[in-house]
C-alpha positions as CSV (number, residue, x, y, z in Angstrom):
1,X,27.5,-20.8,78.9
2,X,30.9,-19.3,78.3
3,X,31.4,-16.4,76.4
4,X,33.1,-16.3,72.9
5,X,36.6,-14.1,72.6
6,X,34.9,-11.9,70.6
7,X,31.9,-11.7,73.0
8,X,34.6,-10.9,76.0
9,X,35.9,-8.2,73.8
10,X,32.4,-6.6,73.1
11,X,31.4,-6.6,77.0
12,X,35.3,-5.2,78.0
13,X,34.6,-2.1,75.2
14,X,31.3,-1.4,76.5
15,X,32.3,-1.3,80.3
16,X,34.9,1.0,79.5
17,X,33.8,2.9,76.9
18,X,32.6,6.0,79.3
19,X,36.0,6.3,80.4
20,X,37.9,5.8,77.5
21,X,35.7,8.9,75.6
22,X,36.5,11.1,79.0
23,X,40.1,10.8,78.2
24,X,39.9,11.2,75.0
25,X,38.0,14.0,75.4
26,X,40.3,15.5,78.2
27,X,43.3,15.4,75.4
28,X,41.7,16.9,72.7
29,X,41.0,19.8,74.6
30,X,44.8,20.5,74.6
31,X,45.1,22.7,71.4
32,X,48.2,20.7,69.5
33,X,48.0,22.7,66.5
34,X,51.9,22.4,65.0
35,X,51.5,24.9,62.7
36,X,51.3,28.1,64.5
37,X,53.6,28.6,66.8
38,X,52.0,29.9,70.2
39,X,50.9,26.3,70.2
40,X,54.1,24.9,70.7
41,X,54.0,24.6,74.6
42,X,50.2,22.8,73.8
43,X,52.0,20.1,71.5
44,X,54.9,19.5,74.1
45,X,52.0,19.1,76.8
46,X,49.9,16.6,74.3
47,X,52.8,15.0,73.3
48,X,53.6,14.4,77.6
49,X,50.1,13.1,77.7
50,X,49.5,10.6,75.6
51,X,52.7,9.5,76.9
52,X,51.4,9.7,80.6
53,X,48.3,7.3,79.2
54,X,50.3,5.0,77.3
55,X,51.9,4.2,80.7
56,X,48.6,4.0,82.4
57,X,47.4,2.0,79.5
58,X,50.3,-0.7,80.3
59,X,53.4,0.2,78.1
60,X,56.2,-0.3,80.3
61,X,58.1,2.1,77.8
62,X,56.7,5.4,77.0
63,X,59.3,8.6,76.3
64,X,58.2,11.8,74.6
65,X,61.4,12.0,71.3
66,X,62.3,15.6,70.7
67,X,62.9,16.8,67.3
68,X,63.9,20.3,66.4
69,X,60.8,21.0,65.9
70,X,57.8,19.4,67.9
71,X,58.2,16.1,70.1
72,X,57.2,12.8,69.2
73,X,55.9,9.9,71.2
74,X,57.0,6.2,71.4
75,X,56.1,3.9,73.1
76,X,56.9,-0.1,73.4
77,X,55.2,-3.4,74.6
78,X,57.2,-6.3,74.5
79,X,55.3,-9.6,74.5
80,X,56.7,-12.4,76.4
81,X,57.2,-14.2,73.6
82,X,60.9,-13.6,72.2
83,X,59.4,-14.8,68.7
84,X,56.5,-12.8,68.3
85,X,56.3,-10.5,65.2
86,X,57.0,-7.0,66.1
87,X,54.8,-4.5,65.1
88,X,54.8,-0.5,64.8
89,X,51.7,1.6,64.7
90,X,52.1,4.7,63.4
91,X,49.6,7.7,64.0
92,X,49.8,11.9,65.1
93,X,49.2,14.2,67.7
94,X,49.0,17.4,66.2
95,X,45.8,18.4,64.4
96,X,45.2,21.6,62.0
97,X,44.5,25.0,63.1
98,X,41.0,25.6,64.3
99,X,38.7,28.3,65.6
100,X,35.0,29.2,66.3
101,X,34.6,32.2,63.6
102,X,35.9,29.5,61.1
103,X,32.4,28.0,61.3
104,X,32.6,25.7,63.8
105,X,29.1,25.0,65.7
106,X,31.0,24.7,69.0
107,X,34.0,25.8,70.8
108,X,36.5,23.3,68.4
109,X,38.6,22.3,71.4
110,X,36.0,21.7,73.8
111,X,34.8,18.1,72.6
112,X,30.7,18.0,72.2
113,X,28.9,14.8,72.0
114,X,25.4,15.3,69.5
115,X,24.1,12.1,69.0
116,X,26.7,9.5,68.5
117,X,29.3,11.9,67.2
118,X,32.1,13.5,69.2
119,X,33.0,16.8,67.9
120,X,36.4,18.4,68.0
121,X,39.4,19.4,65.7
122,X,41.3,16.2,66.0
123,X,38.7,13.7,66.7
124,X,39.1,11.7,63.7
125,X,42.6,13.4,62.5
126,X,44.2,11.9,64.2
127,X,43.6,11.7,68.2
128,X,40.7,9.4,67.9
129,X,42.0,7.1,65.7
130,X,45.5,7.0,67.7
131,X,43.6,6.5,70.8
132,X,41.5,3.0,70.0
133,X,45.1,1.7,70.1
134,X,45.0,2.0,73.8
135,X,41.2,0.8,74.8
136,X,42.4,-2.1,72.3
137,X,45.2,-3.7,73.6
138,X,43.4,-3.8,77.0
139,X,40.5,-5.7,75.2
140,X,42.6,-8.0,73.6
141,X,44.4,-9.0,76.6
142,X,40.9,-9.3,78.5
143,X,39.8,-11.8,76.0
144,X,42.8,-13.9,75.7
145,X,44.0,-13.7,79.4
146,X,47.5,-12.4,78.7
147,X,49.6,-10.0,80.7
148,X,51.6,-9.2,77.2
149,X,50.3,-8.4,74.1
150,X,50.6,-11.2,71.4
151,X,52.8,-9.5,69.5
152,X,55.9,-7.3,70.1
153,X,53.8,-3.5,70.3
154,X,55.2,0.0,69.7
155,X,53.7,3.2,69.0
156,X,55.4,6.0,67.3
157,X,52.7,9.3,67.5
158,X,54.7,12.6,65.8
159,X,54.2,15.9,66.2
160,X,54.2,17.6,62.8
161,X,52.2,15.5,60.8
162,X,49.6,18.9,59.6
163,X,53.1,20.6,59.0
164,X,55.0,18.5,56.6
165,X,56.3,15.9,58.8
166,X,59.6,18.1,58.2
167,X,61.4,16.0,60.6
168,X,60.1,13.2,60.7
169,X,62.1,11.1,58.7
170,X,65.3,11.9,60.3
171,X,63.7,11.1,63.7
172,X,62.8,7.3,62.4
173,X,66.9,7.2,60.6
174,X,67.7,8.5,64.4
175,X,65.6,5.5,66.1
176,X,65.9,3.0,63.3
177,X,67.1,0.3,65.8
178,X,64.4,1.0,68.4
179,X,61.7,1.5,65.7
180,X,62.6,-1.9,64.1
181,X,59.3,-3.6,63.1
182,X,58.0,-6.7,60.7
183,X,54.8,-4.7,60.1
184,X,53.7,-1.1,60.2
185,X,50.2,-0.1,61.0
186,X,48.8,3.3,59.6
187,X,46.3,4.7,62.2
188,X,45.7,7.7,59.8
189,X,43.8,6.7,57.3
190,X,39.4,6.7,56.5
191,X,37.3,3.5,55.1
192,X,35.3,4.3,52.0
193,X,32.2,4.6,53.7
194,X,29.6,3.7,57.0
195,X,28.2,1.4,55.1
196,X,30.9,-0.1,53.2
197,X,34.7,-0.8,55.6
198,X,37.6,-0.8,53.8
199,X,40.9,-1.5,54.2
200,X,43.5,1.3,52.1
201,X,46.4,-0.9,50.5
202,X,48.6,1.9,49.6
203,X,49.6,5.7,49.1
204,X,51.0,7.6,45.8
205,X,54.2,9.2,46.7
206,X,55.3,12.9,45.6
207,X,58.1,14.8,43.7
208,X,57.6,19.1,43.2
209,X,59.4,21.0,41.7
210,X,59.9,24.7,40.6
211,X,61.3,25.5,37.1
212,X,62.1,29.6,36.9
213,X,63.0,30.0,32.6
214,X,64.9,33.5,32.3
215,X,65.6,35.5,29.3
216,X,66.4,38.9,29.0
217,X,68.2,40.8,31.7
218,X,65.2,43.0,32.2
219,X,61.7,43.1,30.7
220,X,62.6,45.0,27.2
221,X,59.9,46.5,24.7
222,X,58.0,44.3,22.4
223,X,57.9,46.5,19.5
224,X,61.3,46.9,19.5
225,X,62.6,43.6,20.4
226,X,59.4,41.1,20.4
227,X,59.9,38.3,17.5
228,X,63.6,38.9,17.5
229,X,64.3,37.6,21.1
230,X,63.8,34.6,23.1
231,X,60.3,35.2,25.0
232,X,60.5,32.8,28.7
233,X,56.7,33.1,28.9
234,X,56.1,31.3,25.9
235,X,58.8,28.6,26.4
236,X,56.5,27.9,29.8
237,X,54.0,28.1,27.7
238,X,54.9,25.4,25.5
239,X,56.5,23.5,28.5
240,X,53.3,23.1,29.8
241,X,51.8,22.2,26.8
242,X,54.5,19.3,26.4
243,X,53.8,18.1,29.4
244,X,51.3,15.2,28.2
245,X,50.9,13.3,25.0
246,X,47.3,13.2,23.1
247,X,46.5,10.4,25.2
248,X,46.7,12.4,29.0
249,X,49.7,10.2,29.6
250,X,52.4,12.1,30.8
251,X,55.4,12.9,28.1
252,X,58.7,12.9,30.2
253,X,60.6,10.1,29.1
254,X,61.3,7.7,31.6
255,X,58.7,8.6,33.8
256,X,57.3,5.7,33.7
257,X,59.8,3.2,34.6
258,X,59.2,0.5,37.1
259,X,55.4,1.3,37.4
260,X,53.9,-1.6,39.3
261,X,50.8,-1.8,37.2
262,X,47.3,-2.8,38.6
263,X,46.6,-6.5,38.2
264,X,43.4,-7.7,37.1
265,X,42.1,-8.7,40.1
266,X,43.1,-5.3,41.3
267,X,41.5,-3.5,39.2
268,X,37.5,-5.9,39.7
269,X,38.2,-5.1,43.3
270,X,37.4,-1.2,42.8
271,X,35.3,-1.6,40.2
272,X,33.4,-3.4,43.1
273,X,33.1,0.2,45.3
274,X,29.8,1.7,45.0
275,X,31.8,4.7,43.2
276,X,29.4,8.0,42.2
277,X,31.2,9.9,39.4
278,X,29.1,12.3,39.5
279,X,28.8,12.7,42.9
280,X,32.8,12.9,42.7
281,X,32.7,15.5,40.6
282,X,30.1,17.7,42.8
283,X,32.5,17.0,45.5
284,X,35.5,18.2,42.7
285,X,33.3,21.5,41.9
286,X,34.2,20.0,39.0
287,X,32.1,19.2,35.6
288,X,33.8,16.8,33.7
289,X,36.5,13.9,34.1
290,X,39.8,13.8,32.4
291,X,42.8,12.1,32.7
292,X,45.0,8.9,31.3
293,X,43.1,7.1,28.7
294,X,42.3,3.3,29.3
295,X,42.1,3.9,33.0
296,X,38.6,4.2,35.5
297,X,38.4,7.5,37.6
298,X,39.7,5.8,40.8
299,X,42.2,3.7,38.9
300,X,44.0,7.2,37.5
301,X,43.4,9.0,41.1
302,X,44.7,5.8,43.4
303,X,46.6,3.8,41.1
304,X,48.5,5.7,38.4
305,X,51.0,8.1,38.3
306,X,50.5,12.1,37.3
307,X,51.9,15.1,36.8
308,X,50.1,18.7,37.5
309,X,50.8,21.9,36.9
310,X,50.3,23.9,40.2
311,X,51.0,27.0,38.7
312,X,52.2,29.4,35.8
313,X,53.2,33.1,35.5
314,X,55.2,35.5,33.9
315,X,55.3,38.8,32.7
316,X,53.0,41.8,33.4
317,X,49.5,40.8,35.2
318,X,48.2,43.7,36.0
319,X,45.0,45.6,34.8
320,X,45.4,47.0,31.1
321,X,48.5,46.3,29.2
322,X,52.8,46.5,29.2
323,X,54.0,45.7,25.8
324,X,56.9,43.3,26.8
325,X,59.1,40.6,26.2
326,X,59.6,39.3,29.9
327,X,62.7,38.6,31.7
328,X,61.5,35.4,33.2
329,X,58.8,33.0,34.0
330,X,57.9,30.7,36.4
331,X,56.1,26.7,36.4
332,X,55.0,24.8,39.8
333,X,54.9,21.4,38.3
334,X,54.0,17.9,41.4
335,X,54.6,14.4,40.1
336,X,52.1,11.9,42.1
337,X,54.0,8.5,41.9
338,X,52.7,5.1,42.2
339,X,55.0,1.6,43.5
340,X,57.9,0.9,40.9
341,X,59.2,4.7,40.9
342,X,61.9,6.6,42.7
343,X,61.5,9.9,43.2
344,X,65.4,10.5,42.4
345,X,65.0,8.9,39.2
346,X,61.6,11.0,38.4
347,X,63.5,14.0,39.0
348,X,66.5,13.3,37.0
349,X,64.3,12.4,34.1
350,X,62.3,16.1,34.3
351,X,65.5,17.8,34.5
352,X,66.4,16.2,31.4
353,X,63.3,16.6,29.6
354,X,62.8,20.0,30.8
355,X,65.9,21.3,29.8
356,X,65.6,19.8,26.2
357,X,62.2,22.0,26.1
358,X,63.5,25.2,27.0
359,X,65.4,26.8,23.7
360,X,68.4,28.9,23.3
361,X,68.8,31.9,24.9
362,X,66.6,30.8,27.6
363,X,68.2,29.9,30.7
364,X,66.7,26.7,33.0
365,X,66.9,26.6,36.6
366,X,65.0,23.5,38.4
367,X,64.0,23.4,41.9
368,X,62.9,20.0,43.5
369,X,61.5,20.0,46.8
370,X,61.9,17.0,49.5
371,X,60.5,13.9,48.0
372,X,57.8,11.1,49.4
373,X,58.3,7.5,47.9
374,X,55.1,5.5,47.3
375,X,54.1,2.7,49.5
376,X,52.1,-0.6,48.1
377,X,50.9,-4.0,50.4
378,X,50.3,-6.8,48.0
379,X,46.8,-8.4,48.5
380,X,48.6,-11.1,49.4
381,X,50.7,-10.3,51.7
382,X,49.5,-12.1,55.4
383,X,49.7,-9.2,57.5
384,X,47.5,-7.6,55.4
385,X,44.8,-10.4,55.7
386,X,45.1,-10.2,59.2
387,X,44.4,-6.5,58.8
388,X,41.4,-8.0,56.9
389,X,40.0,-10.4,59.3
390,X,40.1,-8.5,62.5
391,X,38.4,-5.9,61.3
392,X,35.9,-8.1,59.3
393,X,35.7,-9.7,62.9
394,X,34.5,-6.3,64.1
395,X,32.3,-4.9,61.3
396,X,30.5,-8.5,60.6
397,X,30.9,-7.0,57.1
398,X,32.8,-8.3,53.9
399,X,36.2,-5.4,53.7
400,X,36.9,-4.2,50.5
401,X,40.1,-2.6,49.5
402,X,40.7,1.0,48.2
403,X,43.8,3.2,47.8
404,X,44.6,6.7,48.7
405,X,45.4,9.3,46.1
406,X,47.6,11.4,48.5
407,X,50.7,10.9,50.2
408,X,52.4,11.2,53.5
409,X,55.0,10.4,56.0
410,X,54.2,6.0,56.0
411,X,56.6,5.7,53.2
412,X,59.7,7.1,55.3
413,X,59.0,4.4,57.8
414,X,58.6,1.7,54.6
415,X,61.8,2.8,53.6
416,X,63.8,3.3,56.6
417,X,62.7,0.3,58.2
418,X,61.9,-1.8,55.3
419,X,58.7,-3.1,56.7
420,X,55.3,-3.2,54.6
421,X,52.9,-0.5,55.6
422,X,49.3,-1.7,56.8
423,X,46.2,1.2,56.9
424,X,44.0,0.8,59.9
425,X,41.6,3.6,59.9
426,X,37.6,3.9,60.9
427,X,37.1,7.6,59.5
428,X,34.7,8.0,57.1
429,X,34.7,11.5,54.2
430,X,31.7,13.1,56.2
431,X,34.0,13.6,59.1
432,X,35.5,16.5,57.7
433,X,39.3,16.5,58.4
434,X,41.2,20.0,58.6
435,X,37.4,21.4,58.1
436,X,35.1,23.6,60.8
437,X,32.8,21.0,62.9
438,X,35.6,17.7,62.5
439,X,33.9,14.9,64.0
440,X,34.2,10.7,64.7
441,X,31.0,8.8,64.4
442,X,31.1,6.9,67.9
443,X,30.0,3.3,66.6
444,X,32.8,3.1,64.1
445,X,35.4,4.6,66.8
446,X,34.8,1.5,68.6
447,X,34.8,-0.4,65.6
448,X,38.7,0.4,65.6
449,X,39.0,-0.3,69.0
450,X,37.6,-3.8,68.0
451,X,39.2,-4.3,65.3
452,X,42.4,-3.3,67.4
453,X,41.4,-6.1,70.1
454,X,41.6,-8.6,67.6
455,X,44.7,-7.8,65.3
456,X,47.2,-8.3,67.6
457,X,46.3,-11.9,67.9
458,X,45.6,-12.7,64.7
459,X,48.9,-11.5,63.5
460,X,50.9,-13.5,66.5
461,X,48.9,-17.2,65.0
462,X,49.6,-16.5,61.2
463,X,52.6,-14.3,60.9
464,X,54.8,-17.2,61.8
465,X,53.2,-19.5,59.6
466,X,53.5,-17.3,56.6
467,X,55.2,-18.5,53.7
């Protein structure tokens, strides 16, 4: 009796799953930690690697990019077919500072297998979940006895992801033509749970900004001139307190413009996630929700947009007291920003509201910081149900759909290539990202190595017939 595709897929990732955890292991025992700065020669030498694998792996094309900061990797698998959708996966190589006083049960760069967990900084962020890529595509062209992949494949790994991704975006403008895709996938993302795979469907984008208020010249006496003078503490004071209506909806005029709101279906679909507030909140050290009326908990973290104050200060703070006026004062406002806003419009509307707050005699000067745009895959978009179905394939589970509250560096390649932006990811919260003792759960690893094996050829059969 012949075997099924997905059998053949099954068998391939179980011969070679010894090997493909060896190298895996072998790379994340190179120390790629971005942020500190003796570890540049280590990201260089990841970063010539992976590309080293990717070649092994199959990719005819596989160059390590330079940036002025850390390198990049791309890589490119054309498929004999000329018509083929292409399709970018996008994932990085340097992980977040780690060492063994930091509470790690092990050395954090020499990989430990307890169980059927692999531990290691970068196992699940984001070396493991970059890796499946390559195990993968050599399943998928086991099953289906190709010697290309069924679509146009590239990889684009950076470098800097746990430091900003400061240059990343002028890297893709740089390589627009080469990094040219129908579809980007997202290997940098988690699923909701063990028990319950998800697929993420979007990320809120980000605006920050710094507004410094500045009255007097100098901190002057409060006896003498309190009452009489502009204070710059208390017009941050009442900034803040401007900031939102009674409602928790956020008071800056305009903000709201072009908000994609949640359809109904949208909104059944997490109400469907086995969702513990209170376990949430335990997670949040924090004791009670608050936020946007008319709008769940996941809704206002996933699907809405906010604005925090990140800070506030002015004036004397140390012990006992200075009888003041100050001479300035300071507000760290962040806008979270869902699909339907630009960030250059957000920031012209809090320039003007902020400056109609602020009252004579008090002088405004706004700071905005670079700027990540929101990204947002319609449910019905057919790359995303082939996103769907492979890895429903894999997990022999219903996927349900989820969003991610934070942002990162997907929306520059959404907006630079103009290609919708697909989340791939196996991680699950428990593996502790950025944390002492990161680890990938094994079985779920190679869940995104089968998911992998059959994406490629479910996008190649329906992306053509898409409407």
């Amino acid at each position: 009796m012949s075997q099924t595709p997905d059998s053949v897929v099954r068998t391939y990732i179980q011969q070679h799953r010894a090997a493909f955890l060896d190298d895996l292991a072998e790379w994340l025992r190179i120390p790629s930690v971005s942020a500190q700065p003796d570890h540049a020669p280590d990201v260089r030498r990841s970063a010539d690697w992976l590309a080293a694998k990717l070649k092994e792996t199959g990719f005819p094309t596989a160059e390590v990019w330079q940036t002025p900061g850390a390198p990049a990797v791309f890589a490119e698998w054309p498929c004999e077919d000329p018509h083929a959708p292409t399709v970018l996966v996008y994932g990085h190589h340097d992980v977040q500072p780690a060492a063994r006083e930091d509470g790690w049960d092990s050395e954090p760069f020499e990989p430990v297998v307890r169980g059927n967990r692999l531990y290691a900084r970068g196992a699940a962020d984001d070396k493991g979940q970059v890796f499946f890529h390559t195990l993968g595509v050599r399943a998928h062209l086991a099953a289906t006895g190709r010697s290309t992949p069924a679509v146009h494949l590239k990889l684009i790994v950076e470098g800097e992801e746990e430091s900003g991704s400061p240059h990343f975006r002028a890297l893709v403008e740089q390589h627009a033509e080469r990094l040219a895709a129908d579809a980007v996938i997202v290997s940098d993302t988690g699923m909701w749970s063990e028990d319950t795979p998800t697929v993420c469907t979007g990320m809120r984008g980000l605006a920050e900004c710094e507004i410094r208020l500045y009255g007097p010249d100098q901190d002057i006496h409060s006896g003498s001139f309190g009452g009489a003078v502009p204070n710059p503490a208390t017009a941050a004071a009442r900034l803040v307190a401007a900031l939102h209506d009674e409602h928790a909806r956020v008071a800056i005029p305009g903000f709201y413009d072009g908000v994609v709101e949640l359809t109904d279906r949208e909104r059944e679909l997490l109400a469907e996630l086995p969702f513990d507030e209170q376990q949430w909140l335990r997670t949040a050290k924090s004791y009670a929700t608050e936020g946007e009326a008319g709008y769940t908990t996941l809704e206002r973290i996933w699907a809405r947009p906010t604005a925090e104050v990140n800070g506030i200060g002015g004036g004397y703070q140390g012990p006992g007291s200075k009888t003041i006026v100050p001479s300035s004062a300071l507000v760290k406002l962040s806008f979270r920003l869902v699909a339907g806003q630009d960030p250059g419009q957000v920031e012209k509307a809090v320039r003007a509201w902020a400056e109609q707050q602020v009252p004579p005699g008090i002088r405004c000067d706004i700071t905005f910081r670079g700027a990540t745009r929101p990204c947002l895959t319609p449910l019905d978009h057919p790359a995303l149900r082939s996103v769907t179905r492979a890895m429903g394939r894999a997990f022999e589970k219903p996927i349900r759909f989820t969003r991610e509250g934070g942002s990162g560096p997907a929306a520059d390649l959404q907006d630079v290539l103009d290609a919708p932006v697909l989340f791939l990811g196996i991680s699950v919260p428990s593996d502790g990202w950025h944390a002492p003792n990161e680890k990938v759960e094994l079985d779920l690893l190679l869940k995104g190595v089968e998911t992998a094996a059959y994406l490629w050829g479910d996008l190649a059969e329906n992306w053509r017939h898409a409407p």
